[in-house]
Structure formats: structure tokens, C-alpha cells
N, C-alpha and C positions, 0 to 999 in steps of 0.2 A: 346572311349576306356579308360580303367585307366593306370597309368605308368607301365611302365616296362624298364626294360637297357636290352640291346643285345652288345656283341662284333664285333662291325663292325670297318673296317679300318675309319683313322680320313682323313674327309674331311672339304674343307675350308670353313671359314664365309659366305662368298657370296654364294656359293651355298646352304648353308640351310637357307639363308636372303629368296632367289628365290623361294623354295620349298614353306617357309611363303606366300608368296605374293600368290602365284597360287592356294594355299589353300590346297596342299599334307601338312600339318599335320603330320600326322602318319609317314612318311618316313624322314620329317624334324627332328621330333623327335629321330627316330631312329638313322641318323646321327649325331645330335648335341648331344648324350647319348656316341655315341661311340667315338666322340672326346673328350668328357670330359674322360671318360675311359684313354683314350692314355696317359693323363696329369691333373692328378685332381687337382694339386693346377693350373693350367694354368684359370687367372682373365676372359680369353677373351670366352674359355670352355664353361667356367660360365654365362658367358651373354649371349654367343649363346643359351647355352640351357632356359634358363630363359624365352628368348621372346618367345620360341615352349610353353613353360609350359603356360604362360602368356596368349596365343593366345588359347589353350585349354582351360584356365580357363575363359577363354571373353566367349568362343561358351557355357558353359556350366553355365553361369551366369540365375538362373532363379531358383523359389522355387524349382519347380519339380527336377531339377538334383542339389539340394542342396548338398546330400552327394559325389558326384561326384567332384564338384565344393570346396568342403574341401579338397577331396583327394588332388588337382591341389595344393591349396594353403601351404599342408604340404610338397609336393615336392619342390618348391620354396622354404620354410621355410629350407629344407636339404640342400640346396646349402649355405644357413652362407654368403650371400652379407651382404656386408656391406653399408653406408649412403651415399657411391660413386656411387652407382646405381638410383642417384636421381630420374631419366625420369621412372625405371621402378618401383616403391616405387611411385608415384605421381600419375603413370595408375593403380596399386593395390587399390590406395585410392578411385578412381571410382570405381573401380569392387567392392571392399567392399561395400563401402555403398550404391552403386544400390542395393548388393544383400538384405541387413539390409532392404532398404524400398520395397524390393519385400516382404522380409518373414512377414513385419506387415502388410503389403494390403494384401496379402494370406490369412493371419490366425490372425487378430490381437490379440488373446487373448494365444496365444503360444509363451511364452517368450524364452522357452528352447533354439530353435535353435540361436536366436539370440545369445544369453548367450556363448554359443557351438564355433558360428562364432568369438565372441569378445574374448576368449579364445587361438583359431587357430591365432591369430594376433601378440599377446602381443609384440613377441620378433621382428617383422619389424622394420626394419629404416624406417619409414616415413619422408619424407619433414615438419619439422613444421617451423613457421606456414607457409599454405599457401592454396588457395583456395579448391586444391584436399584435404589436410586434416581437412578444415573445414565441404568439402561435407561428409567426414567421419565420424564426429561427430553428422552433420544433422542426417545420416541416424541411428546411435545408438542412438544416444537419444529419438528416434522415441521408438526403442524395448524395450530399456531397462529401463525407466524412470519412470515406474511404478515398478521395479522391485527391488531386494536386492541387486543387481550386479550394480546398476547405481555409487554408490560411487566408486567403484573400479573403475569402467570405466573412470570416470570423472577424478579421481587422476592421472590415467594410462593417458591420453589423454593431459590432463593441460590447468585449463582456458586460463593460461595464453599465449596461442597460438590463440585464436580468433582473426581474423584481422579487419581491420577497416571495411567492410561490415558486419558482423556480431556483429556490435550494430546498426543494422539501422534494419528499418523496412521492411517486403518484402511483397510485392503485387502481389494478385492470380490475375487470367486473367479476373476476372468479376470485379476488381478494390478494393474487400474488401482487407484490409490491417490485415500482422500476427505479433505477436509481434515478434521483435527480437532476434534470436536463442539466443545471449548473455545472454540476459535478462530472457528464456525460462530456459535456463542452470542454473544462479546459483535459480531461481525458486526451479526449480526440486532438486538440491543439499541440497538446504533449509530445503523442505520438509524432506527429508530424513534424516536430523539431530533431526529434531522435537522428541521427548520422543513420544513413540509407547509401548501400553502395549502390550507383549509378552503372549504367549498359558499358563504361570502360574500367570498370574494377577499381574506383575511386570512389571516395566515400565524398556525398554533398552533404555539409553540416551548414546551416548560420548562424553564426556564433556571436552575432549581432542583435541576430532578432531573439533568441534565447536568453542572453544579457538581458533585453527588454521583457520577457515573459515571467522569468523567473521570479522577482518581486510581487508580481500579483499570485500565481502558485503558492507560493511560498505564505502570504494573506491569507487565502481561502485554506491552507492547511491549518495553521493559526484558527480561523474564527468558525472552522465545519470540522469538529474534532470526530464526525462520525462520517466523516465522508474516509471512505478505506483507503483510495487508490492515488488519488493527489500529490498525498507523501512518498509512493514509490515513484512517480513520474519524478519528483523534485528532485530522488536521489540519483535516477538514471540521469536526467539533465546535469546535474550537478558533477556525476562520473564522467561523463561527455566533456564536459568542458574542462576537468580535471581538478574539481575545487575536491576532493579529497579529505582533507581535513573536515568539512563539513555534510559529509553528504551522511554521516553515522546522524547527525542530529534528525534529520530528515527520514531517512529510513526506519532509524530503532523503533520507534513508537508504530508504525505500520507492519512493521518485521514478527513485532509483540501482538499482533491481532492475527495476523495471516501463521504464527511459527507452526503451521503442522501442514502446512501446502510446501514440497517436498522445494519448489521453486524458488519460494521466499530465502530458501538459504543459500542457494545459489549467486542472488542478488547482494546478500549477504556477505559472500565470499568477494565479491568483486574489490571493495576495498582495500584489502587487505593483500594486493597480488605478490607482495612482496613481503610478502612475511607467510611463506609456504604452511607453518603449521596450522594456521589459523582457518585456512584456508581448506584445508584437509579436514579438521574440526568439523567446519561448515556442510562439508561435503559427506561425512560422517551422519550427521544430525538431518541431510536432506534425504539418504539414504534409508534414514530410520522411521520414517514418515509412512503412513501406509498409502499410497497411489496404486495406480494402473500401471504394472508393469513394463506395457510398453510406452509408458511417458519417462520414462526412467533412463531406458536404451543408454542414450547420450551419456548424462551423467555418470553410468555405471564404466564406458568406456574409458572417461577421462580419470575414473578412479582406478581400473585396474593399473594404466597409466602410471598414476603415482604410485602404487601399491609395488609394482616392476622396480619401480628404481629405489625403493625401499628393502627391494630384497622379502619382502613379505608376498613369496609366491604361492600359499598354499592360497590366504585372499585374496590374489590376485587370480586366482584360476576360480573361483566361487564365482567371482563377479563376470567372468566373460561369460561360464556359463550358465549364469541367470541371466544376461544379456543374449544371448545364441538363443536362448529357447523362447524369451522373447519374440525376437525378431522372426524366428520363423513362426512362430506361432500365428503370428499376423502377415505373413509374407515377404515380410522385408526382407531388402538384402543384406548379406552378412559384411561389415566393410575389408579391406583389404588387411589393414591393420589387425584387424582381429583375427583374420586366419594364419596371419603369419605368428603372430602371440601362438596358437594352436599347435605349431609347427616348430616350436621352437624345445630346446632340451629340456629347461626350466618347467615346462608346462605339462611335459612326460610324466616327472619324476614327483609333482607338488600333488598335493591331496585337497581337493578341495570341499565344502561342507555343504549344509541347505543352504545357508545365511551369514553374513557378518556381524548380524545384529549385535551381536554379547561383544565381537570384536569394535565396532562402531560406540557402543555403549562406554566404550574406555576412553572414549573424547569429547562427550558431548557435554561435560559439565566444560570445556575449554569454551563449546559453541556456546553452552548455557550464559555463562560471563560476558563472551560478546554481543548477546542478545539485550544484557542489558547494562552494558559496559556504561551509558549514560547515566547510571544510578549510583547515588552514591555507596561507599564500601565502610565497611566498618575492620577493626581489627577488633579476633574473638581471641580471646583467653581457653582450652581448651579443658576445664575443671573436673569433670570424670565422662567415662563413656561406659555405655552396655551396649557390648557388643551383641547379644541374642534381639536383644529390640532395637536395635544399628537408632542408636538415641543417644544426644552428647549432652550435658549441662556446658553451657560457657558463660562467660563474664565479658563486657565491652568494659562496665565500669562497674560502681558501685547504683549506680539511678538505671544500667540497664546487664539484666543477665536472662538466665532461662536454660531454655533446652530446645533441641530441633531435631528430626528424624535428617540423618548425614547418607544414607546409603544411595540415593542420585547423583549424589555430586563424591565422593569418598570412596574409598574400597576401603582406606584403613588408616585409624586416626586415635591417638592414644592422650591420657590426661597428660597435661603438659604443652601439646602443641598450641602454633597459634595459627590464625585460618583469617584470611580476608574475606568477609562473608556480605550480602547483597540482599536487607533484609524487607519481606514486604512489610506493609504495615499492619501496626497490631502493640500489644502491649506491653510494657516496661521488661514484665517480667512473665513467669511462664511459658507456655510453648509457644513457639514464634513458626512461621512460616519464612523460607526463603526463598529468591532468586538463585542465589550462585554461592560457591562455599570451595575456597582452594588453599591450600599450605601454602605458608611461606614462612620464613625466616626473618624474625624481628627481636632480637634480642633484648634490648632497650624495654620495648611492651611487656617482653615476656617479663624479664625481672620486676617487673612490677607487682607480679600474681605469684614469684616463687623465693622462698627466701634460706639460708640454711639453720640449720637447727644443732645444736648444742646443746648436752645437759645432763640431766638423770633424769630417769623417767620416773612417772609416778604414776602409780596405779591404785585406785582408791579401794579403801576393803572391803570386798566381797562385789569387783565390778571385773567388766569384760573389757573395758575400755583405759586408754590410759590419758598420760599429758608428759609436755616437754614442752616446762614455761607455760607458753600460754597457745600451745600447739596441739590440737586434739587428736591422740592417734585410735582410730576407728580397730574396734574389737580383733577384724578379719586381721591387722598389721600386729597387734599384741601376740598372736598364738601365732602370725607366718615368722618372726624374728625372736620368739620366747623370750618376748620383753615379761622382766619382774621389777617390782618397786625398787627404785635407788639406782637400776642398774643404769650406766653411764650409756649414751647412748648420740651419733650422730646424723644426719639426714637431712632429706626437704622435706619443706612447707608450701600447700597450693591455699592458697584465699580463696574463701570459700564461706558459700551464705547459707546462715543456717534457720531454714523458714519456719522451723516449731520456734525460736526464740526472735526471728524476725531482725536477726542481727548478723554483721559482718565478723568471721573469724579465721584462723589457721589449720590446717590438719595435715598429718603427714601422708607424704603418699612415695 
């Protein structure tokens, strides 16, 4: 039945508690309407009738008696309780958002009623925070997170009531694990701040209410270091609005979990728009990633792109035609651009391969650096190399040197060089593991590690090795120069640590 008031004499609590319990309804109601009648501002009225309204709105919780089920809720709404009705404000938060995840199992692609439900609510006193009003949020953020109404809601609702379960992860019954509604929420918020072109080819941004969000983002990145997605939304905001200088803080550490999803580098490149190689780099390194070829399509286009104006057409015809075969493969259409590339002289005469990868491979120690450009760099001394096991000894100082396999980041690197290196962590000395490892030019550093040599040599009797001063020349340098004792002799010296004597000294090289 839907409400209605009648004048009936007022009878007491208890007997319309009873009428509840036995499941007269209708008659409960009737009485608990006529005692309110008797005395409207009377608080206790008010509650009696509340839990009849409450107990009809339970029985009629279900898509089907949805409008029914409103009806219940705007009579509640007429009675003006206020936040002293805790218990029955905490059983509404169930019934609400049961009904929120009935109307998306129903119909998921019918946002309205949700819209409708979250409407009928606004002005409750809810308990926040607290479990029934987090199950509240569960169930709207279900309907409306695709929708234009989710900002409202979300503001309406307030992150800042999420309790400590809801940054944790929750587990369905077959054991997969879902991410954390917290982490779901400001997701979805993110999005919805993102610039979206609008039905006249303009883009709606609020760069107001962004301003306001960002601060809290930017918290939950800080104190949920395993939450994945936060930090990209922060960086995409932060692009948006064009703070630049800081959106690599924000990205690089999400960029470093995701770097083999072909995508991350893409986002990656954004930064950097104006500085074309980096950017290429990026696109190199997303390239090299192993995806679904047809998620590539795009990317590949905008590479052969740059590849055309490089003049580097034999890669540039690789990459249309792993893009062509793509697209038909899946049916897509071919874009205009790309048949005209096809049609063109350039595309006749150029030979193209299976793959760029070996060619891709020649920039990604550039992407490697930017990946983790927020780390600090070390300047390396380059003390010998063997090239058959692509393995360098270097020296930063005397408290730190070692060795590390150079052939990711290096094609070719000789004793003597010096190398800005990006080292993970690990120990003083020994093999070290790295991030990034690139030539550069420091003169100052270098002369630190190289000095000239002067003198006669001396070669002791019945040995393979010699000296110059206090300069150790290794066997292999004695018979390549047929150094003999006395003979006068000039050169360099590389510093260099000698770990049978566990001590620092000179040798020629």
C-alpha cells in the first residue's frame, strides 16, 4: 500500500512495537499516523512512526517496487528527524544502498533511477563515518561513476568519511582480490575532473574544483604507496592544468611499477612535448613492450610520423606495415593518412623489416634515465672493461667502486670514460646493479682517476710485470710496448683498486 494518514485515536508505543513484530503493517501504521496527528511536534510520534515507514520501505526494497520504495523514503524525509535518530539513519544506509546495487544488477546501463534515488536522500542525517554509510557509498558509486552526477555525489557524500576498511583490499569468494573502494573513489573523481570535449568541440575543464582535489590526491598517494593508479591520475591532473615541472614527481614512481604496459610511456612522453627526443625515446621504449597489436595501431602511426620526418624511411615503412596488418586483421579501417604514406615515392623505394626492436633498443637507455630521472646520478670513473662479458669495473670514489654488466644501457665504452650512472641499491663495492648509465664529458672528474707518467721503467728480475715510479704496468702492456728495465718511458696512469692487497694504487693503461 502507499501512505496515507487517517484520524484515529493515539495509542501507545508498545502496541504498535507488537503490531511491527507480527507483521500487521497496515494497522501499525495506521495507529502510529494517528498518534502522530494527536501531537506533531511529540519526538517519540516521530519514531514510532518512522520504524512502520522504515519496515514498509525494507518489504518494498527491490528494482521492481522501486517507485514505491521512493514513495516510503519521501515520507520518512516529511517527518525532519534529525542526527539523534542514529539506529534508524544507519538501517536507511542499508536499504539505500541495497537498493543502488539492485538498480545496476537490473539494468546496468540505466543511470537515471540511480540519479532519482541519490536525489530523494540528500537532506538525511546519516551516521558518518561509519560502516552502514560506507555500504552507502559502495552501492552509488556502483550507478553513478560513470555518470555526471558522480561529482555531486562524491562532494555530497565526503571522502573524507571513508574508515579504515575501505583502503584495504576486498576479496570475492573465488579469492581474486578488488582494488579498494578508497582507491576506486578518488579513481573515478579523477576521471571526472580530466578536460572532456563537450557536443561544441570545446573542452569543459574546472580548474577550480581540481585546484581543490588535488591536495587530497596527492595525501592518499603519500600515505597508500600501493595504491597503483592515484599517482597517474595526479600526473594527468597536474598536465591539465599545466604544472609541468611537477607532474614527473607524481608519475615516475607509478611509471616504475606499470614500465612494461606499452601505455605508461606514452604518459610518459607527455611531459616532455617540447623536447622531441625524449619524447621519441618514450615512444621507442612503449613500442618495445610486448601488447596486442591492435592496441598499438595508434602509437605506431604517430611513430612512423616522426620516423618520415627523420628521413629514417626504411622504419618508417616497418611500422605502417605492422600497423596495416593490424587493422585489417581486426577489421578496422585503414586511416587516410596512412594510404597516402603507401602512395608515396619514399615508401616504393624503402625496405622495410619484421620489427624495429634492435632499432628501438638504441634509445631506450635515453627512456631508461627518464624513468628514473628522480634518482639520484652518480659520476663513474670508467677503470677497465671486458668487452666478451660487456662488464666494466668503475670507481665513483675511493668508499665506492665495482663492476656492472653495461650492455642495456652502452653499445661501447672504453677504460677512461666517464658515465653518469643511476645506481640501485646494494654495496659499497662489488657488482652493483643499475637504473641508467650514459657518457658524458667531465673533465675535472676524470682527472682525478688519470695522471701522466714519467720515468724508466723497471722491471724486476725474472717477472712479467713492470713499474714507473709507483705506477703498476700489467704483464699484457710490458711485451705490447717491449718495455725492458731502465728503458725511459712516457704514459698514463688509471687509479685503480687492487683487492688481493685491499689497497688503492696506479697502473698504466
Amino acid at each position: 500500500m502507499t501512505p496515507s494518514f487517517q484520524n484515529l485515536i493515539k495509542v501507545p508505543a508498545k502496541e504498535i512495537k507488537e503490531l511491527r513484530k507480527s507483521g500487521n503493517l497496515e494497522e501499525a501504521l495506521i495507529l502510529a499516523k494517528s498518534e502522530l496527528e494527536a501531537d506533531p511536534e511529540n519526538i517519540w510520534a516521530k519514531r514510532n512512526l518512522s520504524w512502520v515507514l522504515y519496515d514498509y520501505l525494507k518489504l518494498n526494497n527491490s528494482p521492481e517496487n522501486y517507485d514505491v520504495f521512493l514513495s516510503w523514503l519521501d515520507v520518512i524525509k516529511d517527518l525532519e528527524l534529525t542526527s539523534e535518530e542514529r539506529i534508524l539513519f544507519e538501517q536507511l544506509c542499508w536499504q539505500v544502498g541495497k537498493m543502488a546495487f539492485g538498480l545496476i544488477k537490473s539494468d546496468p546501463t540505466n543511470h537515471l533511477k540511480g540519479i532519482r534515488l541519490f536525489e530523494s536522500i540528500q537532506s538525511f542525517s546519516f551516521p558518518m563515518p561509519s560502516e552502514a554509510y560506507s555500504f552507502l557509498f559502495k552501492g552509488f558509486h556502483k550507478v553513478l561513476k560513470d555518470t555526471e552526477s558522480y561529482i555531486e555525489f562524491a562532494d555530497w557524500w565526503g571522502f573524507g568519511n571513508f574508515i579504515p576498511e575501505d583502503y584495504q583490499k576486498d576479496r570475492m569468494p573465488n579469492g581474486r582480490e578488488i582494488m579498494a573502494i578508497a582507491e576506486q573513489a578518488y579513481i573515478a573523481y579523477s576521471k571526472h575532473l580530466l578536460p572532456k570535449r563537450n557536443e561544441s568541440g570545446n573542452f569543459d575543464f574546472d580548474r577550480e574544483k581540481v585546484d581543490e582535489f588535488l591536495p587530497l590526491l596527492s595525501e592518499i598517494v603519500d600515505n597508500y604507496p600501493d595504491f597503483q593508479y592515484p599517482a597517474y591520475f595526479e600526473a594527468k591532473l597536474l598536465l591539465a592544468i599545466g604544472e609541468r615541472e611537477n607532474v614527473l614527481e607524481s608519475l615516475l614512481p607509478f611509471a616504475r611499477k606499470k614500465r612494461n604496459d606499452f601505455w605508461v610511456w606514452q604518459i610518459l612522453a607527455e611531459p616532455f612535448s617540447e623536447e622531441p627526443e625524449k619524447v621519441f625515446a618514450c615512444y621507442c621504449k612503449a613500442l618495445s613492450c610486448r601488447s596486442p597489436e591492435e592496441m598499438l595501431v595508434s602509437l605506431r602511426q604517430k611513430m612512423a610520423g616522426i620516423l618520415i620526418k627523420k628521413n629514417l624511411f626504411n622504419e618508417a615503412k616497418t611500422e605502417i606495415e605492422l600497423l596495416i596488418r593490424a587493422r585489417k586483421s581486426k577489421g578496422f579501417n585503414i586511416p587516410t593518412v596512412v594510404t597516402n604514406w603507401q602512395s608515396s615515392e619514399w615508401f616504393e623505394s624503402a625496405k622495410s623489416s619484421k620489427s624495429n626492436i634492435k632499432f628501438y633498443a638504441t634509445y631506450t637507455p635515453m627512456a631508461d634515465a627518464i624513468l628514473f630521472e628522480d634518482m639520484p646520478e652518480d659520476l663513474v670513473f670508467v677503470e677497465n672493461v671486458n668487452t666478451q662479458k660487456k662488464i666494466l669495473n668503475f670507481v665513483v670514489s675511493e668508499f665506492k667502486f665495482g663492476f656492472f654488466k653495461y650492455d642495456r644501457f652502452l653499445s661501447k665504452v672504453e677504460a677512461g670514460d666517464t658515465l653518469k650512472v643511476r645506481f640501485q641499491e646494494g654495496a659499497s663495492e662489488g657488482i652493483h646493479q643499475i637504473y641508467s648509465a650514459v657518457k658524458v664529458e667531465d673533465e675535472a672528474f676524470r682527472n682525478q682517476f688519470i695522471k701522466e707518467v714519467s720515468g724508466k721503467v723497471n722491471v724486476p728480475n725474472g717477472k712479467a710485470f713492470g713499474f714507473v715510479d709507483d705506477v703498476f704496468i700489467h704483464p699484457s702492456l710490458v711485451a705490447k710496448y717491449k718495455l725492458s728495465d731502465g728503458l725511459p718511458f712516457t704514459g698514463k696512469a688509471i687509479k685503480s683498486y687492487n683487492s688481493g692487497k685491499k689497497q688503492w694504487g696506479w697502473k698504466l693503461f
